[in-house]
N, C-alpha and C positions, 0 to 999 in steps of 0.2 A: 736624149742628152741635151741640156741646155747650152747655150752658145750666146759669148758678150762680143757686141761687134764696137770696138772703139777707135777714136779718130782722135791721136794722141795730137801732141806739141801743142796743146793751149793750157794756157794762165787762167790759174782758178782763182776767185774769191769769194770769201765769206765766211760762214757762222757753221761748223758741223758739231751734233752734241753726239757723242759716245754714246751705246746701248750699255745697257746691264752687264756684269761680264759674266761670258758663259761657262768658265772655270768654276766659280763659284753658285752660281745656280744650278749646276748641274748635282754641285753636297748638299744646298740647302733643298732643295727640291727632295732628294732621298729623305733627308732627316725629319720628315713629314711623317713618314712610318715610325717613328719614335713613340709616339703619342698618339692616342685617340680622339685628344681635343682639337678644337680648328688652329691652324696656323695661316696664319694669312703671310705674303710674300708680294714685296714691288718692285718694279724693275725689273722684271722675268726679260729678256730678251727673247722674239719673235725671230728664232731660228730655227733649222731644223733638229739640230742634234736635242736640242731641248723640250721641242713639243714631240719628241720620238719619247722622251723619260716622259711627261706630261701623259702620254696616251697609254705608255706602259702602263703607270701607277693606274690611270681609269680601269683597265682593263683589270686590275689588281682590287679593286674594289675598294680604290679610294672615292671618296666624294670630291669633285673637282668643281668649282662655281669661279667664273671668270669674272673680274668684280670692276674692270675697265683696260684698258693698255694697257698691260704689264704687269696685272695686278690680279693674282687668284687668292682664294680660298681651299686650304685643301683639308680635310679631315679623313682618316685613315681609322673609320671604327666599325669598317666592315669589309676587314682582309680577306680573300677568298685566297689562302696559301696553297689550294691546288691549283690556280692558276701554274703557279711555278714550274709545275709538269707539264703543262700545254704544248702543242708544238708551237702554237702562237707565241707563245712567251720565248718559245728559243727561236725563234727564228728573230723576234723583234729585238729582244734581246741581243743577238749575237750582233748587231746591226749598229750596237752605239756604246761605245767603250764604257762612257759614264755609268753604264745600265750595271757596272760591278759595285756602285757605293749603295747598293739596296741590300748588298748582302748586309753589313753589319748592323742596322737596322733593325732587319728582319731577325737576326742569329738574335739580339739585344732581346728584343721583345716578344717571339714567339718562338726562338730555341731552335730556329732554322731556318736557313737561308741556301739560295740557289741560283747559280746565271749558267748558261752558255757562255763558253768561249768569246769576251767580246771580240767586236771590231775598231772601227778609228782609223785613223792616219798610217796610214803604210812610211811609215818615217824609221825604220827598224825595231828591235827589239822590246817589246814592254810588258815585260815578264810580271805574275801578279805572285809570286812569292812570298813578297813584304807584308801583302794584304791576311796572307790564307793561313803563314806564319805566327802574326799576330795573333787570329784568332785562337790557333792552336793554345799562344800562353797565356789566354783568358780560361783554358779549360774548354775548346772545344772540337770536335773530330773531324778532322779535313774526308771527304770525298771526292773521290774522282772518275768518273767514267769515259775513258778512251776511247769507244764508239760514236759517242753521242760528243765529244769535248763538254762535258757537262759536268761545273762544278758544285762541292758542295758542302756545309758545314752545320753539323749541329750538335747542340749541348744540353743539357737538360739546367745546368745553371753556370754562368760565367762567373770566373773570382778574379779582381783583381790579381795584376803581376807586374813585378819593373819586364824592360823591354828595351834592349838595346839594337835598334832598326841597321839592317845592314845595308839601308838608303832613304837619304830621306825624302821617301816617295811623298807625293802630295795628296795623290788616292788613296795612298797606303794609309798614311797618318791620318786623312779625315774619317777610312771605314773603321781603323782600329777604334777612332775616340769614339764614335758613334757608338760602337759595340761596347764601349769601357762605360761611357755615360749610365749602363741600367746596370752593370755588373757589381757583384758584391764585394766591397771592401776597395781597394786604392789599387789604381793604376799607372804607374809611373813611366813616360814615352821619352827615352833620349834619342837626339838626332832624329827629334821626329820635324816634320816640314813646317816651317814658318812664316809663308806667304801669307799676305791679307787673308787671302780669300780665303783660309784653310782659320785665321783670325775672327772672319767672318762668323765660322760655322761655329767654332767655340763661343763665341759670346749670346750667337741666337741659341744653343743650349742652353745655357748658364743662365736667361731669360725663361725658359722654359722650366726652368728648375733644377737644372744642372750645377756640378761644381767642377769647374776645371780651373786651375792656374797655371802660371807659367805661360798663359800666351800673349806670342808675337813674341818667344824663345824657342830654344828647341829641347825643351825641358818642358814636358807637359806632365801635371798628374790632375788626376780625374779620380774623385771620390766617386763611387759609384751611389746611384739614389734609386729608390723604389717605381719611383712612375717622371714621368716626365706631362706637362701640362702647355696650352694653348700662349702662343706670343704671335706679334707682329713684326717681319723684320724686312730691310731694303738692302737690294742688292747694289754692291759698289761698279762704278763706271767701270767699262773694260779695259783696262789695261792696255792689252796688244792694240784693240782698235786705235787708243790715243798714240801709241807708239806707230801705228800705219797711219795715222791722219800726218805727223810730224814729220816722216819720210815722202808722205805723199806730197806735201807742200815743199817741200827740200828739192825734190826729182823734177819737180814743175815748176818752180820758182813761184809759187802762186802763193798770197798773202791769205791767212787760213786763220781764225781762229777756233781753238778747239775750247769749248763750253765744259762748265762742271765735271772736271775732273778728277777732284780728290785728290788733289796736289802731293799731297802731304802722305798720300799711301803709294806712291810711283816710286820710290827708291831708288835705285842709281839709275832710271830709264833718261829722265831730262840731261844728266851731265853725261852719258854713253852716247847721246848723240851731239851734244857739244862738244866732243871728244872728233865727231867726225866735222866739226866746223858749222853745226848749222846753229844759225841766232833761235836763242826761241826766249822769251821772257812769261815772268807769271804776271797775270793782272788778278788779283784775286784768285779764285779756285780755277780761271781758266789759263788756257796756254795760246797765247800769240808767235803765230811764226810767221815773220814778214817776208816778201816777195827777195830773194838773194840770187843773184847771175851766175854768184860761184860759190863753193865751199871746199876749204882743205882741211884735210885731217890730220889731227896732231900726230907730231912723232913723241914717244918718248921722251924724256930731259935729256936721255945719252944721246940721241940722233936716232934710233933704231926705231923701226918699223911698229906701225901700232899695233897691236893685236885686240879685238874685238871676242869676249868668248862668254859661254854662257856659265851658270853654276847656280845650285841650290841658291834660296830665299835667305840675305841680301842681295846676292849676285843677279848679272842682269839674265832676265828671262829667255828659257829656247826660244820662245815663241816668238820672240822679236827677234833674234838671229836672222832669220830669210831677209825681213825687212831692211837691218841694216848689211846685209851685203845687197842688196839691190841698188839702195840709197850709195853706197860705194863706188858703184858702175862709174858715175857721173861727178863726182868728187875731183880733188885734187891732192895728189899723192895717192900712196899706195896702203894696205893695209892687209893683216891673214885674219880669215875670219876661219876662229877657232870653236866646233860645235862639238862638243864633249860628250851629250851626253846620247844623241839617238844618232845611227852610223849610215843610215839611207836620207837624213833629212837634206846635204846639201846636192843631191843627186838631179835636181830642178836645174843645176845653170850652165846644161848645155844650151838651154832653151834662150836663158842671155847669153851668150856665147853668139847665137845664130844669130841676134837682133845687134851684135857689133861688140858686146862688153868684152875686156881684156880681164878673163878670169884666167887663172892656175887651179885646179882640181886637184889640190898634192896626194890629196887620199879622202877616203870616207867622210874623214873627221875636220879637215882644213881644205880651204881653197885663202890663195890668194888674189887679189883684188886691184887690177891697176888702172885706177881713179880717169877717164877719160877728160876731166875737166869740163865738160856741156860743150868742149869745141867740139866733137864728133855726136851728132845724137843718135842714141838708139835705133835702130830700124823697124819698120811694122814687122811683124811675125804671126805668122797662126800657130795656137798653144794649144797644146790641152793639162789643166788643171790637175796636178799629182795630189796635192792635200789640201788644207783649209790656208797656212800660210804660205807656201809655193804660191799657191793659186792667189789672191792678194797682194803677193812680190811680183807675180806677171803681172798683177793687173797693173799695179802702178808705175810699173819698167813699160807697159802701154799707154800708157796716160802720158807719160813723157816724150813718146816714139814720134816721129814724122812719120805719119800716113794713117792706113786702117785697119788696126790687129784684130785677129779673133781669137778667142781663149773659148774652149770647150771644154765642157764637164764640168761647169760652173756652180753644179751641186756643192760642191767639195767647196767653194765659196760660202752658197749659203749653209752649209751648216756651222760658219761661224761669224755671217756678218748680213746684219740684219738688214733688208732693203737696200742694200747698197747701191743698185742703181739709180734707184728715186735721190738718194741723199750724194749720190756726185753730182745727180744732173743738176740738183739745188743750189750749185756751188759754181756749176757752171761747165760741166765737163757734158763731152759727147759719146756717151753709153747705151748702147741700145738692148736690149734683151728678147733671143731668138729662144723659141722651141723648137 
C-alpha cells in the first residue's frame, strides 16, 4: 500500500495544466469497439483506472499502438469475444467500474456483450439497471448469473426505441447510445445525461459516421447506421482536477494558475466556488486564482445559510462535492454541503474532524460546515485514502495543515490523478511518495 508523506502550511505558486479527463476517456476508449477501422485518441490521461480499460481491450484483441504521451492508436479488427468468459476478463473486469461501457459496444457490433460485477469507489449505491434496461428496449436479452455476479446481454439484432431513463445516469446514457449508434431504425433517449464528456462521445460517433442530435440536451435520438468508420478525436481537460487545483489554491493561499481549461465547458463549477468567496478570474482559456488570506461564503439574499449541492449535468458536479466541503473547512461563515446523489460519499470527514475542521455529519446525505476562517489551521493527521475524491480532499486539507501528514492507500489517488506528486512538487509543495 502506497503512502504520501507531506509537510503542509506552505504557499504555493505557479503554472498546473489539467490531464485529460478520465470520465470521458474511459466512453471514448470503449467506443473503439464500434468499429474495425483505427481510431486514434489524445489526451488519454496516465492513470490507473484507465490503462486497467487500455489493457483489457489488449487482452480483447484490440490492436493498441502508443503513438506519444497520451496519444494511441486503437483498432478493434480482431475481437477475440471468448476472452469474455476468461477468468482473467472477470477478475480484471470486476476491478474497474468503467469496464461496463464495453458492454454496449460489444451487444452493437457482435450481438453480445459481457462484464463481471464491476468495481469503483465505495461511495454507495450504483446500481446498473439504467444501462441493462436500455438494452432490453433495443430488443435485447438481459443475463444474469448469481454465482459468478456475471452479467450479460445479447441480441441477434437491435431496433431502435424511444426510452424514457429513470435516471440520468452518465454510463447509462453513453452505453445505451453506443448500443443505439449500429441499431436499426431511430432511437430516441429522454432524460438521458448531458455532460461534455457524454457531448464528447456523441460527436466522436457522429465523426465516425454516426447520426445523433439533440446533444448537449437531454433529448438525444440516434439514427441508427450500418457500420461505423476510423476518426481522430481529443479528450477535454478534467474537470474535477480544475475544480481541485482551484480549492487547492483557495486552502493554501497560494497563487496558481490553472492552464487550458476549456473554460467554456466548466458550467456552473467557477461561480460554485465564487459562491464560497474564492477570486479566481479567466485570462483566456486559463483560470487564475490569486494568493487570498481569507474567503467567505455567500449567504443567500434572505440571510440564510448557503447550501452547496450536487445534481445532474447543468448542476454542479458529485465529484467536486468532497472538494468543496474541504475548501469550507478554512473559509468564513458557514455552509450545509448537500450530496444527493451517492449516500457513503461524505463518510471521509471524520478524518477532518480529527485534523480540527468544525463539521456536523447531519446524516448520510448532508454535513454542515463551520468555516474556521484560517485563524485555526488544520492539524497533521495520518489518513488513509477511502476513494479517488476523499482521497484528494485529504490531500489538500494536508497541504494546508501545520506539520507532517501521511495519507495511505494512495492508489485510490492515482487512479484518478495523474502524477500528482511530480506536478505539486512543480509548484512548490512538499510531497514525498513511500512504498
Amino acid at each position: 500500500m502506497g503512502t504520501f508523506q507531506i509537510k503542509g502550511g506552505k504557499k504555493l505558486n505557479g503554472d498546473i495544466t489539467p490531464q485529460g479527463a478520465k470520465n470521458e476517456a474511459l466512453q471514448v476508449i470503449c467506443a473503439v469497439l464500434l468499429t474495425e477501422e483505427k481510431v486514434t485518441i489524445d489526451n488519454i490521461p496516465d492513470i490507473v483506472d484507465v490503462n486497467k480499460l487500455i489493457d483489457i481491450l489488449a487482452d480483447l484483441g484490440v490492436n493498441i499502438r502508443k503513438n506519444s504521451k497520451g496519444s494511441y492508436t486503437f483498432q478493434a479488427d480482431n475481437v477475440d469475444l471468448d476472452y469474455l468468459h476468461s477468468d482473467t476478463f472477470k477478475i480484471k473486469g470486476a476491478s474497474l467500474r468503467g469496464s461496463v461501457m464495453m458492454v454496449g459496444p460489444l451487444l452493437a457490433r457482435f450481438g453480445k456483450g459481457y462484464i463481471p460485477k464491476p468495481g469503483g469507489d465505495k461511495i454507495g449505491r450504483r446500481r446498473l439497471d439504467t444501462h441493462f434496461t436500455g438494452f432490453e428496449n433495443l430488443g435485447a436479452t438481459f443475463k444474469y448469473s448469481s454465482d459468478e455476479s456475471f452479467y450479460g446481454v445479447e441480441a441477434k439484432k437491435l431496433k431502435g426505441a424511444y426510452m424514457l431513463l429513470d435516471e440520468a445516469s452518465v454510463t447509462g446514457t453513453a452505453n445505451i447510445v453506443m448500443a443505439a449508434s449500429l441499431a436499426e431504425g431511430t432511437t430516441t433517449i429522454y432524460n438521458a445525461a448531458c455532460e461534455p464528456y457524454l457531448q464528447q462521445l456523441c460527436e466522436m460517433i457522429n465523426r465516425m459516421g454516426g447520426k445523433i442530435s439533440g446533444i448537449g440536451s437531454n433529448l438525444l435520438v440516434i439514427e441508427g447506421v450500418e457500420k461505423l468508420g476510423a476518426c481522430d478525436h481529443r479528450i477535454l481537460p478534467d474537470m474535477i482536477e480544475i475544480g481541485s487545483w482551484i480549492g487547492l489554491a483557495a486552502m493554501t493561499g497560494s497563487d496558481i494558475t490553472i492552464k487550458d481549461t476549456r473554460y467554456d465547458k466548466l458550467g456552473v463549477i467557477p461561480s460554485v466556488f465564487r459562491k464560497m468567496g474564492i477570486k479566481l478570474e479567466r485570462v483566456g482559456d486559463d483560470i487564475h486564482v490569486p494568493a487570498q488570506d481569507s474567503y467567505e461564503i455567500e449567504n443567500f439574499i434572505d440571510g440564510s445559510i448557503q447550501t452547496i449541492s450536487d445534481a445532474p449535468w447543468p448542476g454542479f458536479t458529485p465529484d467536486l462535492l468532497s472538494i468543496a466541503l474541504v475548501v469550507c473547512t478554512q473559509a468564513r461563515g458557514s455552509v450545509l454541503i448537500h450530496q444527493k446523489m451517492f449516500e457513503s460519499r461524505l463518510f471521509f470527514v471524520d478524518k477532518l474532524i480529527d485534523m480540527g475542521a468544525k463539521i456536523i455529519l447531519c446524516d448520510p446525505h448532508r454535513a454542515t460546515v463551520i468555516g474556521l476562517d484560517k485563524k485555526i489551521p488544520l492539524r497533521a493527521s495520518t489518513m488513509i485514502s477511502p476513494d479517488i475524491r476523499a482521497g484528494i480532499s485529504l490531500l489538500i486539507a494536508a497541504l494546508s495543515a501545520d506539520g507532517l501528514s501521511v495519507i495511505h492507500n494512495i492508489e485510490q489517488i492515482d487512479r484518478g490523478y495523474e502524477n500528482i506528486d511530480d506536478r505539486l512538487r512543480a509548484i512548490g509543495a512538499e510531497i514525498t511518495r513511500l512504498d
